[in-house]
Biopython code that builds the backbone (N, CA, C, O; Angstrom):
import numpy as np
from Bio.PDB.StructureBuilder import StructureBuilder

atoms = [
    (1, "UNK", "N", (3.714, 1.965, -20.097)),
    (1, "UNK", "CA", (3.421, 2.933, -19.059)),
    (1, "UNK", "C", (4.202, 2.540, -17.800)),
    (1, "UNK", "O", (4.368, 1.379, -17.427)),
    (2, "UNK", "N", (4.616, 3.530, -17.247)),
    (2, "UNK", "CA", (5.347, 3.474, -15.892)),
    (2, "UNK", "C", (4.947, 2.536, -14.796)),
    (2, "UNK", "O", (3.804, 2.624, -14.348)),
    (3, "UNK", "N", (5.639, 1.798, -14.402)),
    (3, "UNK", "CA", (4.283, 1.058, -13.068)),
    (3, "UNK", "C", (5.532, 1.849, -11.485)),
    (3, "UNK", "O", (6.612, 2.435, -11.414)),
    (4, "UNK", "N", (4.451, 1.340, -10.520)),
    (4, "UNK", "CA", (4.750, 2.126, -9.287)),
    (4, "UNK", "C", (4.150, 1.266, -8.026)),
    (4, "UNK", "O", (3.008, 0.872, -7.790)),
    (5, "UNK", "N", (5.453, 1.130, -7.273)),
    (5, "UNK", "CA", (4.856, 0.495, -5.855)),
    (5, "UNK", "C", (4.402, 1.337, -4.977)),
    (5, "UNK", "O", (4.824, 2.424, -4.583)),
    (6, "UNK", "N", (3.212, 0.518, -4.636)),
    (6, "UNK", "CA", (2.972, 1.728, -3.410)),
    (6, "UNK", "C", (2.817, 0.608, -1.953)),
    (6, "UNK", "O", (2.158, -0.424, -1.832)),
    (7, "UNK", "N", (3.467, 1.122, -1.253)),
    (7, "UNK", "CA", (3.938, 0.403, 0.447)),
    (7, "UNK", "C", (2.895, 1.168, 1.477)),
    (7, "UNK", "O", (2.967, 2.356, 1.790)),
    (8, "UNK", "N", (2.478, 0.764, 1.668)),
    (8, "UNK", "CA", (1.248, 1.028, 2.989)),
    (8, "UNK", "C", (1.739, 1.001, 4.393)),
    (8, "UNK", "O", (1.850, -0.144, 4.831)),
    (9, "UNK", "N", (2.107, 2.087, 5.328)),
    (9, "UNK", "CA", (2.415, 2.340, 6.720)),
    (9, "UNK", "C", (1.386, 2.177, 7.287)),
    (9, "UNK", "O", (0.422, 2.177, 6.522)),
    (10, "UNK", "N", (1.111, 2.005, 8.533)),
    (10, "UNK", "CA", (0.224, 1.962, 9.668)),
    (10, "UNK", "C", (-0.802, 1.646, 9.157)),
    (10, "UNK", "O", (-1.005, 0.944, 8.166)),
    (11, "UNK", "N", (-1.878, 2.458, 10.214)),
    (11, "UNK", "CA", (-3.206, 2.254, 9.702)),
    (11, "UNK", "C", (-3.710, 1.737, 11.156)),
    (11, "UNK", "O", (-3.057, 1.251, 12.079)),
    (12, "UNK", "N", (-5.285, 2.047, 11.022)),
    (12, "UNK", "CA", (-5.795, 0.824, 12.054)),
    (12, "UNK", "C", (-6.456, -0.390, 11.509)),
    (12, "UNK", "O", (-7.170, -0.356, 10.506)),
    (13, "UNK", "N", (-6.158, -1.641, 12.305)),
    (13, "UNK", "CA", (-7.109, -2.450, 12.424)),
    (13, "UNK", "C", (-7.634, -3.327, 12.635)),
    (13, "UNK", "O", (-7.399, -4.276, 13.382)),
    (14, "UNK", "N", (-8.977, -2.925, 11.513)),
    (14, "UNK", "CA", (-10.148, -3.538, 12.262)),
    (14, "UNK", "C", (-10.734, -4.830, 13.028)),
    (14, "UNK", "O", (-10.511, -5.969, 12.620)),
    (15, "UNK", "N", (-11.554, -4.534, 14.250)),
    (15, "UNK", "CA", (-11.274, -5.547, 14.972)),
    (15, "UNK", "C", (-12.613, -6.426, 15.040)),
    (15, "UNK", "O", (-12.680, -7.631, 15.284)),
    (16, "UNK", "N", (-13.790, -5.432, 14.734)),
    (16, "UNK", "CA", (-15.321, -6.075, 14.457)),
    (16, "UNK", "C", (-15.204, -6.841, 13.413)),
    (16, "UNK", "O", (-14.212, -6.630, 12.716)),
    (17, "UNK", "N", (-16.286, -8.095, 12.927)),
    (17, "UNK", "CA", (-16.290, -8.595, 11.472)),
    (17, "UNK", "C", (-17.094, -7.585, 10.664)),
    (17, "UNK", "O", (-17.067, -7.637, 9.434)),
    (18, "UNK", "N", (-17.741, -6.755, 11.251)),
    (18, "UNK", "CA", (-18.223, -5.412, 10.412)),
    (18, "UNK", "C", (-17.532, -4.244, 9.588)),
    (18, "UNK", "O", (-17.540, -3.764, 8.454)),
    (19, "UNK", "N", (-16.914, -4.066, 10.857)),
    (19, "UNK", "CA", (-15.739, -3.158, 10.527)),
    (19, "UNK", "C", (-14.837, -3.776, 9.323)),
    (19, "UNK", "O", (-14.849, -3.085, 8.304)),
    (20, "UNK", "N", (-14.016, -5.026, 9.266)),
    (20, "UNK", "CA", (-13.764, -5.457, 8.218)),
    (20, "UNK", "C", (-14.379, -5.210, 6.924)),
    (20, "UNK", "O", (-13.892, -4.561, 5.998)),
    (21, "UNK", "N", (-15.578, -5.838, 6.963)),
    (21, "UNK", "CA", (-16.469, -5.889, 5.734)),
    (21, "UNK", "C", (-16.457, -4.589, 5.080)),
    (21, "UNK", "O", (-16.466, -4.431, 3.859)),
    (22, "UNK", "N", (-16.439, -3.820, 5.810)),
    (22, "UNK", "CA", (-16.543, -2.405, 5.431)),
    (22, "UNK", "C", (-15.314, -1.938, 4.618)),
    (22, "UNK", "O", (-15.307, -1.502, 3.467)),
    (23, "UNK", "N", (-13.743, -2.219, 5.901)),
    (23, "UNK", "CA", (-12.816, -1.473, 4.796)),
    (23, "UNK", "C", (-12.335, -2.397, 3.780)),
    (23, "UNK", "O", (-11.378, -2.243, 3.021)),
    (24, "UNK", "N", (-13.337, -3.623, 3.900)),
    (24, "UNK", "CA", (-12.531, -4.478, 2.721)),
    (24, "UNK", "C", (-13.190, -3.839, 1.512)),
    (24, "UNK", "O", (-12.388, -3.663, 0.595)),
    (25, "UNK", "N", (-15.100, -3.229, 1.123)),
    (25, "UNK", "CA", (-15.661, -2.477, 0.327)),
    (25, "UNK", "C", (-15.409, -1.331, -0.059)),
    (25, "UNK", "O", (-15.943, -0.852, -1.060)),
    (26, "UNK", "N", (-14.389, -0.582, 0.813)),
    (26, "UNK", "CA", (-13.611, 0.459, 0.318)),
    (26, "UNK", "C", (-12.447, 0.148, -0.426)),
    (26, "UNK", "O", (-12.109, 0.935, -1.310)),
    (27, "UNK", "N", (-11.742, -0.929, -0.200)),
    (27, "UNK", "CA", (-10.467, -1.310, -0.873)),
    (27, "UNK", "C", (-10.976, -1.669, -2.323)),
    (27, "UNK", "O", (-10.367, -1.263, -3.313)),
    (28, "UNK", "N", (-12.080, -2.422, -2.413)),
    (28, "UNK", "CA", (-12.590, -2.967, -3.482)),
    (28, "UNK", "C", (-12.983, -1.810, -4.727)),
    (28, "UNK", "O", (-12.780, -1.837, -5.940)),
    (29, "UNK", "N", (-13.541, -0.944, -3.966)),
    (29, "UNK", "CA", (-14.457, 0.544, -4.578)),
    (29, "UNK", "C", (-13.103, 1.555, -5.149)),
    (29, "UNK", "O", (-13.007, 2.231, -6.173)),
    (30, "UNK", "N", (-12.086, 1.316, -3.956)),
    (30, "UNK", "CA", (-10.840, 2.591, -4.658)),
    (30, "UNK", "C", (-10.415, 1.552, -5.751)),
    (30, "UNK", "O", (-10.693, 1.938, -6.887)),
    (31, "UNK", "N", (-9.883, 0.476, -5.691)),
    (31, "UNK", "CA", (-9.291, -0.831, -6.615)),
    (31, "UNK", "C", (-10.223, -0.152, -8.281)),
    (31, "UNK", "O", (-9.749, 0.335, -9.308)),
    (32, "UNK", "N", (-11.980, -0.495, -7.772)),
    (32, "UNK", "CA", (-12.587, -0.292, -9.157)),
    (32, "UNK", "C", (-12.268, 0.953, -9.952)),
    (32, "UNK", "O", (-12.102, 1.128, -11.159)),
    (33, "UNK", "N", (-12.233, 1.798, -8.867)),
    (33, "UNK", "CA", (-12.188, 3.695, -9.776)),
    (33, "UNK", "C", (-11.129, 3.347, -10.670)),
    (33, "UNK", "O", (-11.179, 3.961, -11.737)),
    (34, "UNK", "N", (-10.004, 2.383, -10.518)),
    (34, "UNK", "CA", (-9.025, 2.775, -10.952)),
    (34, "UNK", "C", (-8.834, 2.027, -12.069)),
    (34, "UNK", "O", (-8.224, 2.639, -12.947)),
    (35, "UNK", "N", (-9.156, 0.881, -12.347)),
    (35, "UNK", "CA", (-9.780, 0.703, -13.196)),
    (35, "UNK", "C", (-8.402, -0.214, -13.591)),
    (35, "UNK", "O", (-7.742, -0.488, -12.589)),
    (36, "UNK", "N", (-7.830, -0.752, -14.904)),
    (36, "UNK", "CA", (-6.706, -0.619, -15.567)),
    (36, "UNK", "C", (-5.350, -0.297, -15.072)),
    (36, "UNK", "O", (-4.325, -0.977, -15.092)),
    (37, "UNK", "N", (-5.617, 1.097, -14.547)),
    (37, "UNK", "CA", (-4.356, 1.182, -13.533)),
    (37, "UNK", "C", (-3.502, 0.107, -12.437)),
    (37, "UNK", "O", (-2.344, 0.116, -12.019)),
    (38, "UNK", "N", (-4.697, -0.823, -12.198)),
    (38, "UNK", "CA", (-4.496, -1.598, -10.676)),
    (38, "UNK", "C", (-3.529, -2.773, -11.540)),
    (38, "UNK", "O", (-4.284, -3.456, -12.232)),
    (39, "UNK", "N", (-1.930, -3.236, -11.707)),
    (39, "UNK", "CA", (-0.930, -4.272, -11.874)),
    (39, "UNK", "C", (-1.127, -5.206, -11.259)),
    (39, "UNK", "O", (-1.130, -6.276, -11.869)),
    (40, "UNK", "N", (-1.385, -5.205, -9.747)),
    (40, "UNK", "CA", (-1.418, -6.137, -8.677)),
    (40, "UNK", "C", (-2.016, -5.612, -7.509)),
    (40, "UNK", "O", (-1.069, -5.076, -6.934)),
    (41, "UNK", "N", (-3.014, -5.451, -6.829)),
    (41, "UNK", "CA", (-4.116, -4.695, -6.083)),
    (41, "UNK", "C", (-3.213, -5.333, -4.687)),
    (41, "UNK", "O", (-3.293, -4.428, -3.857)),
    (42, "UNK", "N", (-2.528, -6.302, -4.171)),
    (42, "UNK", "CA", (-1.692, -5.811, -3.507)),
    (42, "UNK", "C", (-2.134, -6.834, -2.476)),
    (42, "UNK", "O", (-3.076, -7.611, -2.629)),
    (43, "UNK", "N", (-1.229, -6.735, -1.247)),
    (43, "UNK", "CA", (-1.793, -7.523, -0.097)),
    (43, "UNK", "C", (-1.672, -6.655, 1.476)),
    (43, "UNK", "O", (-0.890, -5.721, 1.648)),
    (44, "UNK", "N", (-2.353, -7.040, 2.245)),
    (44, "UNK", "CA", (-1.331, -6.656, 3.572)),
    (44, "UNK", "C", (-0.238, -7.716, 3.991)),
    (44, "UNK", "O", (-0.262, -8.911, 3.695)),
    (45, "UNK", "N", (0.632, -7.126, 4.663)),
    (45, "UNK", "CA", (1.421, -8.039, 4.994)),
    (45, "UNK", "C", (1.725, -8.341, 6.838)),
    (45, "UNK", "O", (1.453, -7.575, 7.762)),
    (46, "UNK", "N", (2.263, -9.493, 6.896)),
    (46, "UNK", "CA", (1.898, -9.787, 8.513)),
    (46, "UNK", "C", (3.556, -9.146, 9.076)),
    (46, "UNK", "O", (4.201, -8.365, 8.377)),
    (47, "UNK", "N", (3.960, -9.561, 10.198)),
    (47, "UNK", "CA", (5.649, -9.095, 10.917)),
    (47, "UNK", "C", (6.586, -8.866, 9.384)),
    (47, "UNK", "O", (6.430, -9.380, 8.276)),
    (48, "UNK", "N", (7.573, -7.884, 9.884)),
    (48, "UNK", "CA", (8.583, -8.014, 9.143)),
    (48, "UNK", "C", (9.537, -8.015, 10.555)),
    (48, "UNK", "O", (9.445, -7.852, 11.772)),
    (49, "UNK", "N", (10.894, -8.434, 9.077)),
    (49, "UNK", "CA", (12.342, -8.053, 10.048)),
    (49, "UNK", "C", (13.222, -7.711, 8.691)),
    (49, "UNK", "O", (13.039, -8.107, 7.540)),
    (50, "UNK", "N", (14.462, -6.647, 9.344)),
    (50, "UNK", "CA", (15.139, -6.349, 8.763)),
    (50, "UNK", "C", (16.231, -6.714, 8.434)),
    (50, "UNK", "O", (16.914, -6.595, 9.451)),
    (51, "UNK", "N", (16.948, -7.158, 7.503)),
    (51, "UNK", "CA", (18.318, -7.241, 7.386)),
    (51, "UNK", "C", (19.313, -6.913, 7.222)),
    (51, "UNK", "O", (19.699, -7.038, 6.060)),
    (52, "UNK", "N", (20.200, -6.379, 8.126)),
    (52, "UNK", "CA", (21.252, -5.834, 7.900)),
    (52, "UNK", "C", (22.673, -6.265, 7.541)),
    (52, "UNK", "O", (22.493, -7.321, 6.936)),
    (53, "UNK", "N", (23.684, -6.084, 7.572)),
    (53, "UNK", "CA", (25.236, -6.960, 7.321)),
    (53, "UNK", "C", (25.509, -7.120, 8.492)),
    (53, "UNK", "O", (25.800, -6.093, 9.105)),
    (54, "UNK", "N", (25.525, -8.405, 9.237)),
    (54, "UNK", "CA", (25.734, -8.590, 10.544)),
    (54, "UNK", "C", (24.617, -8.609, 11.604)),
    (54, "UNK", "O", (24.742, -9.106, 12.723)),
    (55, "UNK", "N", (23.540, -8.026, 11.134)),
    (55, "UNK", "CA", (22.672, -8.715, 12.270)),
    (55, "UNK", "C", (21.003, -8.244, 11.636)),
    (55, "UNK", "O", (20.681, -7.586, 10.646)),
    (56, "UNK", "N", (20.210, -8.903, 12.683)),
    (56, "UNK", "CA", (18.868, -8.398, 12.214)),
    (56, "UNK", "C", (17.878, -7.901, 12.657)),
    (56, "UNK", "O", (17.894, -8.368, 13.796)),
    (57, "UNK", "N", (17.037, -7.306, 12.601)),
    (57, "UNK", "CA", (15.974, -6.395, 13.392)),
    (57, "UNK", "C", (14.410, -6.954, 13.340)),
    (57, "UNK", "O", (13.838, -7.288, 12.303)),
    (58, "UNK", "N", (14.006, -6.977, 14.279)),
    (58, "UNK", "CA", (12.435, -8.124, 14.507)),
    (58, "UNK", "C", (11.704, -6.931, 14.321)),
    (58, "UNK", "O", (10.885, -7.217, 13.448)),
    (59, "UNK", "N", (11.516, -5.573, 14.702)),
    (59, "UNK", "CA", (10.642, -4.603, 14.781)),
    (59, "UNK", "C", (10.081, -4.237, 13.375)),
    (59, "UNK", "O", (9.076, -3.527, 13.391)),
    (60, "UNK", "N", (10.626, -4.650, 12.030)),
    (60, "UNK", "CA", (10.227, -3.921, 10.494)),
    (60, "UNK", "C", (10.894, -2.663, 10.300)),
    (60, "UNK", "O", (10.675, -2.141, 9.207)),
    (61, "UNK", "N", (11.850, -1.886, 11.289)),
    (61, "UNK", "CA", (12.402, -0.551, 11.135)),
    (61, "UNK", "C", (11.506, -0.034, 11.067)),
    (61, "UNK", "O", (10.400, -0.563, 10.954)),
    (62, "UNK", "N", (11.818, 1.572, 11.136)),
    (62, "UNK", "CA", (11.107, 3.220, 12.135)),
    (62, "UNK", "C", (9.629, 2.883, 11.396)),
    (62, "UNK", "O", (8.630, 3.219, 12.031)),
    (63, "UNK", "N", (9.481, 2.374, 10.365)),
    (63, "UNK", "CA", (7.861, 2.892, 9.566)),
    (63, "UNK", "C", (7.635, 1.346, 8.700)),
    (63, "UNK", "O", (7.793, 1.226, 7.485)),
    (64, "UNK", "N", (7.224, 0.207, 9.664)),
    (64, "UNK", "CA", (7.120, -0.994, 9.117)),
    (64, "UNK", "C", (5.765, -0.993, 8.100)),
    (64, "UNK", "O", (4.711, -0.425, 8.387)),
    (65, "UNK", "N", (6.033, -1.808, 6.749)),
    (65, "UNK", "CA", (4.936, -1.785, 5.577)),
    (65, "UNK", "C", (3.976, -2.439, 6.560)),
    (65, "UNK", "O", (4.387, -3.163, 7.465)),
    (66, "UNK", "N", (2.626, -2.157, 6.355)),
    (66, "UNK", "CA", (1.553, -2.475, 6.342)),
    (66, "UNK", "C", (0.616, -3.929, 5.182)),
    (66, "UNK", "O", (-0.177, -4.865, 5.287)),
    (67, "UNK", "N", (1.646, -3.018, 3.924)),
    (67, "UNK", "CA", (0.901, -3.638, 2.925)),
    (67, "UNK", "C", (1.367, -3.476, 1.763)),
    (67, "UNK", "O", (2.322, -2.709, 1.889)),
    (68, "UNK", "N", (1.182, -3.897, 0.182)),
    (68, "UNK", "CA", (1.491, -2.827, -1.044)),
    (68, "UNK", "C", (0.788, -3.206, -2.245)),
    (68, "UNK", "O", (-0.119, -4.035, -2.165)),
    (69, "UNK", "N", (1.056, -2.771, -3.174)),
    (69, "UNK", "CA", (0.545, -2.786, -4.503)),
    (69, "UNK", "C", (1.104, -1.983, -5.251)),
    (69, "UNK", "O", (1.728, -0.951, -5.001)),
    (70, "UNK", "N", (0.726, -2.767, -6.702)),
    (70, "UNK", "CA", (1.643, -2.147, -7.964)),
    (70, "UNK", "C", (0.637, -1.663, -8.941)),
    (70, "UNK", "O", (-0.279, -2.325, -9.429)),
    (71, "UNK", "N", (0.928, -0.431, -9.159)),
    (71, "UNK", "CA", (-0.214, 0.250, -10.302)),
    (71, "UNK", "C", (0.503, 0.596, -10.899)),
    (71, "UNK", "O", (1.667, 0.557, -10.500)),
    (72, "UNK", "N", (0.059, 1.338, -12.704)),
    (72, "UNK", "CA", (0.560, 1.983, -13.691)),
    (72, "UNK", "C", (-0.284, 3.091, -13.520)),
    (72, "UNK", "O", (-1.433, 3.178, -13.087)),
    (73, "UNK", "N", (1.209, 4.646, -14.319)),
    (73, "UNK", "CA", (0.221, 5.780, -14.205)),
    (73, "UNK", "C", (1.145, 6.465, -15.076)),
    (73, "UNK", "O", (2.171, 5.930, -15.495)),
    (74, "UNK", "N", (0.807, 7.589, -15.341)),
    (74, "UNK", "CA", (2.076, 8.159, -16.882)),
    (74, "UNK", "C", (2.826, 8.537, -16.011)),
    (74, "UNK", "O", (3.903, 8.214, -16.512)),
    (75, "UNK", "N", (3.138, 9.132, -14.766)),
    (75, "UNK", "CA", (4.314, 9.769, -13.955)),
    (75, "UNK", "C", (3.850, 9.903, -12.535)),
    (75, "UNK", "O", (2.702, 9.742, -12.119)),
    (76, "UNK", "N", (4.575, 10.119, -12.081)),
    (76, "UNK", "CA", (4.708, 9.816, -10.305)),
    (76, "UNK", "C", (3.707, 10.873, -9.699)),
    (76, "UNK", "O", (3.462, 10.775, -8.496)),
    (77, "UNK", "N", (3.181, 11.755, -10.342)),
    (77, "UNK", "CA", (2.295, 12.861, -9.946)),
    (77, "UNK", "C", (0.909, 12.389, -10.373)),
    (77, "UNK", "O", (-0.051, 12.926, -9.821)),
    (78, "UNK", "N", (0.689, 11.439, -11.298)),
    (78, "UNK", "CA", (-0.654, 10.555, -11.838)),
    (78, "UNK", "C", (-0.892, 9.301, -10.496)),
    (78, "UNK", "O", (-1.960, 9.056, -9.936)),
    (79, "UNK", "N", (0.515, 8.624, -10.219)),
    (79, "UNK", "CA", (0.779, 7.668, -9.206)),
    (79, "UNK", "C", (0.202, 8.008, -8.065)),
    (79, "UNK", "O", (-0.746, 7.382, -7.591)),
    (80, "UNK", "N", (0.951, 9.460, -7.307)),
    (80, "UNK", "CA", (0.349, 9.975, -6.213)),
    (80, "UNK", "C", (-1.253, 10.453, -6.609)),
    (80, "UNK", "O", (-2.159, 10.128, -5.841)),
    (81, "UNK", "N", (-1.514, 11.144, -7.695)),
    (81, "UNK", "CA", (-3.444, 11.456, -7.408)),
    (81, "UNK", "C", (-4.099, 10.022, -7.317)),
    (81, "UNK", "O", (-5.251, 9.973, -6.887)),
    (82, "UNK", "N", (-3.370, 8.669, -7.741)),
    (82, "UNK", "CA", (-3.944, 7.384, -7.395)),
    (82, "UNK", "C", (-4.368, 7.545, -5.624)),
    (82, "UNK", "O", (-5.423, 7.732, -5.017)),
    (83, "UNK", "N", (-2.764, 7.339, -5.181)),
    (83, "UNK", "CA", (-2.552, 7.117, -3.732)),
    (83, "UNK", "C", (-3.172, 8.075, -2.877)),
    (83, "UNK", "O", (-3.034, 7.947, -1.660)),
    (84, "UNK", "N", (-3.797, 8.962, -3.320)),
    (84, "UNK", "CA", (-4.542, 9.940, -2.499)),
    (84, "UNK", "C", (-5.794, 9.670, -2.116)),
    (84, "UNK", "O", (-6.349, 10.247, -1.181)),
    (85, "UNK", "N", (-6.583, 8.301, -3.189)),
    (85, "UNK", "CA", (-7.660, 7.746, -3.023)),
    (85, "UNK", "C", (-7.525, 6.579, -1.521)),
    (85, "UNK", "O", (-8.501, 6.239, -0.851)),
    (86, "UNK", "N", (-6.558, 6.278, -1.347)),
    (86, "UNK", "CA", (-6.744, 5.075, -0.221)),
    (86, "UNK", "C", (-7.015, 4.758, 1.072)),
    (86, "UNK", "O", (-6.790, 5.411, 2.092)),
    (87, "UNK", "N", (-7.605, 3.520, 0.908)),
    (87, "UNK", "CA", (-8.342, 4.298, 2.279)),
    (87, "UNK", "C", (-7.416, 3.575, 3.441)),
    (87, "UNK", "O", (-7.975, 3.261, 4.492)),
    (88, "UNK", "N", (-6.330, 3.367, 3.307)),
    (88, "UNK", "CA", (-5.505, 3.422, 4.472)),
    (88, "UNK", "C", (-5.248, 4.798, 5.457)),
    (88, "UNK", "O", (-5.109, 4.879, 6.678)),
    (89, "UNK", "N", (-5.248, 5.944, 4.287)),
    (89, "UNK", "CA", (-5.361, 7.685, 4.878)),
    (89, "UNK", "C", (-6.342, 7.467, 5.912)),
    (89, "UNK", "O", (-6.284, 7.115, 7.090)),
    (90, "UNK", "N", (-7.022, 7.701, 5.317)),
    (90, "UNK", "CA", (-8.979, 7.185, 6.485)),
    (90, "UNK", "C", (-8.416, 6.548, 7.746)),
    (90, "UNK", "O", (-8.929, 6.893, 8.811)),
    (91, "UNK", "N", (-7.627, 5.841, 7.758)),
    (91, "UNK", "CA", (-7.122, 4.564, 8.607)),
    (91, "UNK", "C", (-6.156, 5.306, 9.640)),
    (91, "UNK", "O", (-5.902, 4.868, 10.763)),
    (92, "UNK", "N", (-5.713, 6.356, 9.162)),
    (92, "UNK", "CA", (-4.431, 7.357, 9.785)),
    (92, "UNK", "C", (-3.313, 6.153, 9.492)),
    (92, "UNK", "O", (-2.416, 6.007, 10.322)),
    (93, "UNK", "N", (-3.343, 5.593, 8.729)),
    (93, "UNK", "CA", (-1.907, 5.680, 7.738)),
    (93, "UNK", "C", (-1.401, 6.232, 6.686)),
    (93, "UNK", "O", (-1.535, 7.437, 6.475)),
    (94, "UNK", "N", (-0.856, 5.560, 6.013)),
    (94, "UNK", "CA", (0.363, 6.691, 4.446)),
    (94, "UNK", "C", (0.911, 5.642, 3.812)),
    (94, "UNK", "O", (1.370, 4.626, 4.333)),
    (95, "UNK", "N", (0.829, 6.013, 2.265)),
    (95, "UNK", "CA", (1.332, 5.800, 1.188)),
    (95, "UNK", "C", (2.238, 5.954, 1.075)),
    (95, "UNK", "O", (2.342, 7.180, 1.076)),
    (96, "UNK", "N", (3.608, 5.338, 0.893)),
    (96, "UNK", "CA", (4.671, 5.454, -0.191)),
    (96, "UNK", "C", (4.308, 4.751, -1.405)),
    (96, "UNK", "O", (3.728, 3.747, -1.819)),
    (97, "UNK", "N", (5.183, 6.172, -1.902)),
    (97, "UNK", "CA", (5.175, 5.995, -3.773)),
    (97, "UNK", "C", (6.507, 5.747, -4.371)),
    (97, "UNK", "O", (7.436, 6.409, -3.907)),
    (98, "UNK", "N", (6.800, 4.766, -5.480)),
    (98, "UNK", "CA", (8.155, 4.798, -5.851)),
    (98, "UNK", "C", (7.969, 4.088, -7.482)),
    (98, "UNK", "O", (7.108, 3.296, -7.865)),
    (99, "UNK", "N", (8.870, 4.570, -8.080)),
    (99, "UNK", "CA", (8.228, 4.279, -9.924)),
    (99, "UNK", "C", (8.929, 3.277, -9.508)),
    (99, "UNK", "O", (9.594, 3.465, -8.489)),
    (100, "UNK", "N", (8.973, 2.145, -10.067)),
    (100, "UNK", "CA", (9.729, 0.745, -10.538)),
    (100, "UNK", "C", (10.987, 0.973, -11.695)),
    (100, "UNK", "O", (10.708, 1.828, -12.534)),
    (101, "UNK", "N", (11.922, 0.521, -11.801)),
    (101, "UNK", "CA", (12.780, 1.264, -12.794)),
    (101, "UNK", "C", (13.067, -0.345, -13.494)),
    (101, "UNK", "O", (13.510, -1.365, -12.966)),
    (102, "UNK", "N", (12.552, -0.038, -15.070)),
    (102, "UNK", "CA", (13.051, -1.533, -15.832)),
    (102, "UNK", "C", (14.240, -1.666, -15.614)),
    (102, "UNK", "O", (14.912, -0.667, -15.358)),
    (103, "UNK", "N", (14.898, -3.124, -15.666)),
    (103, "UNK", "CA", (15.776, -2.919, -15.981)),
    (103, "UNK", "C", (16.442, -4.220, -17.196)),
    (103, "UNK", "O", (17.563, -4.089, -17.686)),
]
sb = StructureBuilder()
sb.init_structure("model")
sb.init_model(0)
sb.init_chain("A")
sb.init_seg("    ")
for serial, (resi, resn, name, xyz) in enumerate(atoms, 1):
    if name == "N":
        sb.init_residue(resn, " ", resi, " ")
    sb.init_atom(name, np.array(xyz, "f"), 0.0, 1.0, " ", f" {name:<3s}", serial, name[0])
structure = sb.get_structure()
């Protein structure tokens, strides 16, 4: 079966230890629905920088990852009804979706 990264933009957060607890039980709850699907349930990630030929960028470029994870799904339209569950949306962030290509 196909697997698929999905890269996590923005989002807020949380700054209470409540608030945590909370969207960490949502991450956990979308993770379970999915059951099988979940490859690698993923991490957030802290600063990026970019690399270019000749120099480098501290900001992460226009839409720095948040976060990601790797699921399986039969096609990129199974992938996205995954990514529609997350609760980064909730968060007023966004999903990117992208199949993995063997090689």
């Amino acid at each position: 079966m196909p697997k698929f990264l999905f890269v996590y933009h923005g989002g807020k957060k949380p700054e209470a230890p409540e608030e945590v607890e909370k969207i960490m039980a949502q991450w956990v709850t979308w993770g379970e629905k999915m059951g099988s699907a979940v490859v690698d349930g993923g991490n957030p990630v802290g600063p990026s920088k970019t690399v270019f030929k000749g120099r480098l960028a501290d900001d992460g470029g226009a839409n720095p990852a948040s976060g990601y994870g790797l699921f399986s799904a039969a096609n990129i339209d199974a992938a996205i009804g995954l990514a529609k569950g997350c609760p980064i949306l909730e968060a007023g962030g966004n999903v990117e979706v992208a199949e993995i290509i063997e090689m």
